[in-house]
C-alpha positions as CSV (number, residue, x, y, z in Angstrom):
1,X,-67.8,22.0,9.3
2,X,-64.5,20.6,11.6
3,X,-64.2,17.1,12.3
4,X,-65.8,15.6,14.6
5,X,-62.8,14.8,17.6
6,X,-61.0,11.4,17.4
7,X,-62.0,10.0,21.1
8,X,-64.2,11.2,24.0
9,X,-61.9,13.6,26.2
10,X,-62.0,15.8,22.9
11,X,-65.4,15.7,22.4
12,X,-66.0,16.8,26.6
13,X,-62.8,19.1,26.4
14,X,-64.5,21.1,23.5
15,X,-68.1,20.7,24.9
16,X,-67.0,23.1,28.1
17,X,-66.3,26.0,25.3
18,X,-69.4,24.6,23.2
19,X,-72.2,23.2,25.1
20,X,-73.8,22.0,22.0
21,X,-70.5,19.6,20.9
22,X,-71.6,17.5,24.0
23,X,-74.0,15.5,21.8
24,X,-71.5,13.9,20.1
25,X,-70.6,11.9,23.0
26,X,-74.5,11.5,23.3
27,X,-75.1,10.1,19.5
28,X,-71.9,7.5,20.2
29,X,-72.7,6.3,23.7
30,X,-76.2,6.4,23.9
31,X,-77.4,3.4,21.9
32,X,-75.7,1.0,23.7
33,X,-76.1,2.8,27.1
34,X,-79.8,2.1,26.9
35,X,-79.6,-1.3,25.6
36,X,-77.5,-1.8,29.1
37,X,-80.4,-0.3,31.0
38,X,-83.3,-1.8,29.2
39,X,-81.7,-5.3,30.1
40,X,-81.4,-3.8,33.8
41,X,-84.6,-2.3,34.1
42,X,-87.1,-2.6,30.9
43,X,-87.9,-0.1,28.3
44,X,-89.9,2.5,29.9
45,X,-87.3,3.4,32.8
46,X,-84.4,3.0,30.7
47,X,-85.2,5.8,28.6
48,X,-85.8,8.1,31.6
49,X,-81.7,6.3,32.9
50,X,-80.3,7.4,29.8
51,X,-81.4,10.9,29.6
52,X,-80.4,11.1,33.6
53,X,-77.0,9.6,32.6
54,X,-76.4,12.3,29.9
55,X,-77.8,15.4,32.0
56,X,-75.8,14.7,34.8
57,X,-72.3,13.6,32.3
58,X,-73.3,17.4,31.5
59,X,-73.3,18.8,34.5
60,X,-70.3,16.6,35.6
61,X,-68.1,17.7,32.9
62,X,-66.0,20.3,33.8
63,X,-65.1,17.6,36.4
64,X,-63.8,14.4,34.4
65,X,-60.4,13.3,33.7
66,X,-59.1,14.6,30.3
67,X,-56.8,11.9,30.5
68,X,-59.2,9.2,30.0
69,X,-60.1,9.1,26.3
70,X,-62.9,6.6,26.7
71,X,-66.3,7.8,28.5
72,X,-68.1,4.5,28.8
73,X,-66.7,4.1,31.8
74,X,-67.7,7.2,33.5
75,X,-71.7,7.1,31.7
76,X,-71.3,3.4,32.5
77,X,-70.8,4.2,36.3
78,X,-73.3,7.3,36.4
79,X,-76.2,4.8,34.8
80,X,-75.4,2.2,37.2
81,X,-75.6,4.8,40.1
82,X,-79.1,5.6,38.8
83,X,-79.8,2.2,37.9
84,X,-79.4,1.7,42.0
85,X,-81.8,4.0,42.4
86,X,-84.6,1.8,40.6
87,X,-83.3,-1.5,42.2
88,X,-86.6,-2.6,43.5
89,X,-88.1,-2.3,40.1
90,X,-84.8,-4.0,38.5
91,X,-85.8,-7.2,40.8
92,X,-89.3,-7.0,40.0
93,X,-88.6,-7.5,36.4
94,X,-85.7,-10.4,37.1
95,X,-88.3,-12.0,38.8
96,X,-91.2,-11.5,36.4
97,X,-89.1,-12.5,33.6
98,X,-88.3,-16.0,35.0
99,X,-92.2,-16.0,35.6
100,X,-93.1,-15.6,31.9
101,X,-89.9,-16.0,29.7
102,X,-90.5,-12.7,28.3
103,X,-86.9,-10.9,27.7
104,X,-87.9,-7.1,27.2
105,X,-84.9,-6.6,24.9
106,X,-85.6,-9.5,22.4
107,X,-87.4,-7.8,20.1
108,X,-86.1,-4.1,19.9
109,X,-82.7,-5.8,19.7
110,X,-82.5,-9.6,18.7
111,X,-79.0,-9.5,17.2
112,X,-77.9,-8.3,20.1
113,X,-79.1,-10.7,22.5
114,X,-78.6,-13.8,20.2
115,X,-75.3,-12.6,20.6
116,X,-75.3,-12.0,24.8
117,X,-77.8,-15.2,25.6
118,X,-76.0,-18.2,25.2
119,X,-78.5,-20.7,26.0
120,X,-82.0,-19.0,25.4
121,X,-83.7,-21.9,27.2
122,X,-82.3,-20.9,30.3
123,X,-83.7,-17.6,30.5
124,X,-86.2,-18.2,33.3
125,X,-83.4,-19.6,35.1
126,X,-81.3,-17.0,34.4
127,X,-83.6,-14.3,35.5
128,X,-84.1,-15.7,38.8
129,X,-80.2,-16.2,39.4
130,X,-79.6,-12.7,38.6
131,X,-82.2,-11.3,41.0
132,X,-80.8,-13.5,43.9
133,X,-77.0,-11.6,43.1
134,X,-76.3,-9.2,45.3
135,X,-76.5,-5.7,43.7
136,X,-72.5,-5.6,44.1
137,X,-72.3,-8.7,41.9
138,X,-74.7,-8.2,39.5
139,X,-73.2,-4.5,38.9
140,X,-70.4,-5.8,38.0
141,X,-71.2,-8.7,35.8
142,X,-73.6,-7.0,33.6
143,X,-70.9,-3.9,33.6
144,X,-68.8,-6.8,32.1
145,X,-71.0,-8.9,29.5
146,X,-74.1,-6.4,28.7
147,X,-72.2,-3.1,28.8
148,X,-69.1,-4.9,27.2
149,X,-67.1,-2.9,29.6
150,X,-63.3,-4.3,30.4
151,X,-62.3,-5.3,34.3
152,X,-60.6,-2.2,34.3
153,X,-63.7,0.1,33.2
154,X,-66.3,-1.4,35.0
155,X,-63.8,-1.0,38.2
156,X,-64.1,3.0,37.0
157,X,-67.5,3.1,36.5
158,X,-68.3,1.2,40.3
159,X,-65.3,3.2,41.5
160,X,-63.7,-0.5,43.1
161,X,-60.6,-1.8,42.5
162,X,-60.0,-4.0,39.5
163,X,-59.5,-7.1,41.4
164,X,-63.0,-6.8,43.7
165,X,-64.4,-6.6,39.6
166,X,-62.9,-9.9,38.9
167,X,-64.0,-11.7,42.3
168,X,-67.6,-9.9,42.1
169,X,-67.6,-11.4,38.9
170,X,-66.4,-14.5,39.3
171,X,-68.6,-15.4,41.5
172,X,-71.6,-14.4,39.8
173,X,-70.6,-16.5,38.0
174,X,-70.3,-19.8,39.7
175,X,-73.6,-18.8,40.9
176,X,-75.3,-18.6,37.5
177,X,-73.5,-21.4,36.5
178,X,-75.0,-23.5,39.2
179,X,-78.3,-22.2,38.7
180,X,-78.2,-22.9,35.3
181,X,-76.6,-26.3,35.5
182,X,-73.0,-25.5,34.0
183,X,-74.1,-23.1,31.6
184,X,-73.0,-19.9,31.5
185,X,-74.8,-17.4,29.6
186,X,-72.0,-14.7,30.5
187,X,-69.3,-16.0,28.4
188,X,-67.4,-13.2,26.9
189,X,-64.7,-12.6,24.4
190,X,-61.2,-12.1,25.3
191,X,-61.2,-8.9,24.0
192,X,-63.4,-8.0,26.8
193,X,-62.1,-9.8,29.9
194,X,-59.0,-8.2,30.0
């Protein structure tokens, strides 16, 4: 059996000869794809996001960009192109969750969110500031801390420029941090601001 390819312009570059070699990229990316999408949307319409992401990735790649090992970007922008698409429902869930406190992704994945929810008593609070974002803003920020994207990838997957990442971010931001009274739950790690 060969070896599985080092990075993900491999994996697509061999899956145009061999359809079948395109799960790879599906068995690395996809976890964390649909914890990205549960946070945006909840558990049942994540599931049907990720399996859109990966059909259209499919159909798409013959398109992308050999010269961009890394394919979270690109998923990471086709998600949040579908994720547009349920915005209404994405809302509908910020708001209910600063109704009841109820995070959908707590239980299927606690370490993770211990790990993204700084102060878990501002939840509520932190639900309603993210449904006021605009969608711009709010793209971009959980790009950044949920998807654990880089400036630079999340300006590839919304297709802006780097700089409208950082100022969509920034002041997401202030605004949570004001919502929340100085907190902010979006804190990252160097390695993925840069």
């Amino acid at each position: 059996m060969a070896a599985e390819p080092a990075d993900d312009a491999q994996v697509i570059a061999r899956s145009r000869h061999d359809p079948e070699h395109f799960a790879v990229l599906f068995h690395r990316h996809a976890p964390a794809l649909k914890r990205y999408a549960v946070r945006r949307l909840g558990a049942a319409e994540a599931e049907d996001v990720v399996a859109e992401t990966f059909v259209a990735a499919f159909r798409q790649r013959a398109a992308y960009d050999l010269a961009r090992d890394d394919a979270r970007p690109w998923l990471y922008g086709i998600a949040t192109n579908l994720i547009g698409r349920h915005l209404r429902h994405e809302i509908g869930l910020y708001k209910a969750l600063s109704r009841t406190g109820a995070d959908p992704v707590t239980e299927p994945f606690t370490d993770q969110v211990e790990r993204r929810v700084t102060a878990v008593g501002a939840r509520v609070r932190l639900a309603a500031a993210l449904a006021g974002l605009p969608a711009g803003h709010r793209d971009a920020l959980l790009l950044v801390t949920w998807g654990e994207l880089t400036y630079e990838q999340a300006a590839q997957s919304l297709g802006v420029a780097v700089g409208t990442v950082r100022s969509r971010v920034n002041r997401a931001r202030k605004k949570l941090r004001r919502a929340l009274g100085d907190i902010d739950p979006t804190a990252v790690t160097e390695e993925f601001a840069s």
